[in-house]
N, C-alpha and C positions, 0 to 999 in steps of 0.2 A: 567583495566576493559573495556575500549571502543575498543580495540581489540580483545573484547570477545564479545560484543556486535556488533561489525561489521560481525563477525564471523557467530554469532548467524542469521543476516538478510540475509545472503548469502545460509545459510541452509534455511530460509524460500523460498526463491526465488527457490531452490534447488527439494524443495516440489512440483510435484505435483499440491496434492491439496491446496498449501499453508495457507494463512489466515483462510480459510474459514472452516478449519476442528480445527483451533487454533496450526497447524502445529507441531503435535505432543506434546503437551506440554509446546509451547515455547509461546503461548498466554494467558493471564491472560484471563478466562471465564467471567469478567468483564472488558473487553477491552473497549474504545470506539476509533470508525471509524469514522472520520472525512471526509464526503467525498464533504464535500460543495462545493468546486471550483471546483469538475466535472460534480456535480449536485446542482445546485444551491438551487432548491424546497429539497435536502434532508436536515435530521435533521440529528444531530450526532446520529450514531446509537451506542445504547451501550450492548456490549456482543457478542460471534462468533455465535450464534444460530441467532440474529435477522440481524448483519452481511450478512449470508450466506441467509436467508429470502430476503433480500434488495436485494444481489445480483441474486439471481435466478431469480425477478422481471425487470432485467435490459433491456435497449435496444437493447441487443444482443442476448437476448430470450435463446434458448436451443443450441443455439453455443459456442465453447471453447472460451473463451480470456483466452490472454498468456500475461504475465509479463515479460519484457526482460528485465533484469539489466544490465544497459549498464556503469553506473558509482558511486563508493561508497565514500561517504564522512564521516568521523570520527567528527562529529561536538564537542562533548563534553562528561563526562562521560554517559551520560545517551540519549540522538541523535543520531541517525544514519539517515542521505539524503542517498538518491538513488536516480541517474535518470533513470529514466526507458522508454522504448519504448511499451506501450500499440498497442496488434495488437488484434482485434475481427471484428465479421459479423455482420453487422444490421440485425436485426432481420428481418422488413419486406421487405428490399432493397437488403440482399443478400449481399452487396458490404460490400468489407473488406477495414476494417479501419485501419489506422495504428497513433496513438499519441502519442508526446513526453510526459511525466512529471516529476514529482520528488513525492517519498513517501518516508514522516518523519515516522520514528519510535522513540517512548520513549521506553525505558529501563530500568526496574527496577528489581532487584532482577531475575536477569536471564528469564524474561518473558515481551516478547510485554505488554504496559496497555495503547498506546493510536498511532493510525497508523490513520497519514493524507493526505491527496494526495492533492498536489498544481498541478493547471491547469500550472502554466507556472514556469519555470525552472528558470530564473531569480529572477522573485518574493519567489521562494524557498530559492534560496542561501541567498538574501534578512532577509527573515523571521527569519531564522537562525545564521543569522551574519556574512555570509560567502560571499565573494563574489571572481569572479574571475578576 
């Protein structure tokens, strides 16, 4: 199964519009986004409608960010780590950004039910029991 589920997060990243549309069906409509350690002040948001809500509101305003999956890790059956390299624009500076991190997906029953983005890559591997 976790090479179904690896699978599975590779075709999100693959998306598009990924997360925020529930990428075709591979997101449970009752997800929750974990997105504390990029944003401290947020709460875990739960579901792709209030997801995509938070996101629209972001500091990158009405510019694309892009998700670059740079490395996948198979943690267990139901884990998938990615690190990923975050590239978007601030919204009122214009200046492009580029950060590293890593986003946990759980897996259950063939659908995302809980994606969380750790600010630093270490503290991921960490979190998850992996280390390198």
């Amino acid at each position: 199964m976790s090479r179904e589920n690896v699978e599975l997060v590779r075709s999100i990243y693959a998306d598009p519009r990924g997360l925020t549309t529930g990428s075709g069906g591979k997101v449970a409509p009752d997800a929750d986004f974990d997105l504390s350690a990029a944003y401290p002040d947020a709460p875990i948001v739960r579901g792709v409608e209030e997801f995509r809500r938070f996101r629209d509101s972001g500091p990158w305003g009405d510019s694309p960010i892009h998700f670059v999956p740079e490395r996948f890790f198979d943690v267990d059956h139901e884990r998938v780590l990615v690190f990923v390299r975050v590239e978007a624009t601030g919204r009122g500076s214009g200046i492009p950004v580029e950060m590293p991190v890593a986003h946990e997906f759980t897996i259950r029953d063939g659908l995302v039910v809980r994606f969380k983005v750790h600010g630093s890559r270490e503290q991921a591997l960490e979190a998850v029991g992996l280390s390198e």
